[in-house]
C-alpha positions as CSV (number, residue, x, y, z in Angstrom):
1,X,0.0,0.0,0.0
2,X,1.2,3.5,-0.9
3,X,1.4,6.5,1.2
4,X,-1.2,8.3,-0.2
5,X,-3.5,5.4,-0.7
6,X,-3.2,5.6,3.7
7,X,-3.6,9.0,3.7
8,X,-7.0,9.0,1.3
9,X,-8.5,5.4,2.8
10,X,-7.7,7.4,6.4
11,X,-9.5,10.9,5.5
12,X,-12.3,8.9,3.9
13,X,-12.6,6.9,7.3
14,X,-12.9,10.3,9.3
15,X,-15.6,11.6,6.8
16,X,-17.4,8.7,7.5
17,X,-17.0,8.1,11.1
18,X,-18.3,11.7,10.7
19,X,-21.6,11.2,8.8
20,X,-22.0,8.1,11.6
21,X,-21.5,10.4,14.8
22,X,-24.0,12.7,13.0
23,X,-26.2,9.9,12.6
24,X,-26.5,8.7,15.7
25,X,-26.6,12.5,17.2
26,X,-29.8,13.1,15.5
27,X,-31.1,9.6,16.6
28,X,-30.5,10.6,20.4
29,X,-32.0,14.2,19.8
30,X,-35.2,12.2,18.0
31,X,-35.6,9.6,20.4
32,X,-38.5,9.8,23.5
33,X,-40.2,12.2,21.1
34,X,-43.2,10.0,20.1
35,X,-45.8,13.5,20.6
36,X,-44.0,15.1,17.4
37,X,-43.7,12.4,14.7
38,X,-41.7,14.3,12.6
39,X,-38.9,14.9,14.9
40,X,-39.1,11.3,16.4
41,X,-36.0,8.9,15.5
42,X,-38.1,6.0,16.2
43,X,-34.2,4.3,17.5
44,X,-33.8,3.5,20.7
45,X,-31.4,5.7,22.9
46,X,-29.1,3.2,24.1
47,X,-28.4,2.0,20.7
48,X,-27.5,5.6,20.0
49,X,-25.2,6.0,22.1
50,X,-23.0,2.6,21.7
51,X,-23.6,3.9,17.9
52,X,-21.7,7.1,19.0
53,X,-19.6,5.7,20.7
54,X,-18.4,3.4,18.1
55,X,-18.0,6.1,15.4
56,X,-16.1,8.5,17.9
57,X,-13.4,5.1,17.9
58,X,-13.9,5.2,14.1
59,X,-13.0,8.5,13.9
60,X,-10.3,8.5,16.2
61,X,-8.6,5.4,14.3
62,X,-8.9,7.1,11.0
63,X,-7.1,10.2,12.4
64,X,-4.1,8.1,13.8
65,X,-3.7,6.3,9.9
66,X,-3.8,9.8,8.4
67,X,-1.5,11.2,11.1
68,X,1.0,7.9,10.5
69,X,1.1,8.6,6.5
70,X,1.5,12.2,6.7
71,X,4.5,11.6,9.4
72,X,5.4,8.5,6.7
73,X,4.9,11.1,3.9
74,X,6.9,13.9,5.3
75,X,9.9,11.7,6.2
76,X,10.0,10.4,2.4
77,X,9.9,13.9,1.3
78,X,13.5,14.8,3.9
79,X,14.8,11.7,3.0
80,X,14.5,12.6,-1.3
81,X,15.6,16.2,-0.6
């Protein structure tokens, strides 16, 4: 695996822990909300929140393979010049 095929499979992992932690955001603002139908999530809390707490690991993992190719990246770079 190249350096930049890391660095893009990393970003694209933050973008879509991302979309997950605003997922399961709008699921816990939704949920116990049966009087207004359109707001309710219809998902259950708890599931929310292990959902968010999974994507905030996502997110967190992603960031560490696009820190370790740009650190990877930047050391190729000195070592060519």
């Amino acid at each position: 695996m190249n350096v930049t095929s890391a660095l893009n499979t990393g970003v694209l992992g933050v973008n879509r822990g991302l979309d997950g932690v605003q997922k399961a955001a709008s699921d816990i603002a939704g949920a116990g909300k049966p009087e207004s139908p359109e707001q309710a999530s219809g998902n259950d809390v708890n599931k929310a929140l292990t959902d968010l707490a999974v994507e905030k690991n996502a997110v967190a993992a992603s960031t560490k393979v696009v820190q370790s190719a740009e650190e990877t990246l930047g050391t190729l770079i000195d070592i060519r010049a």
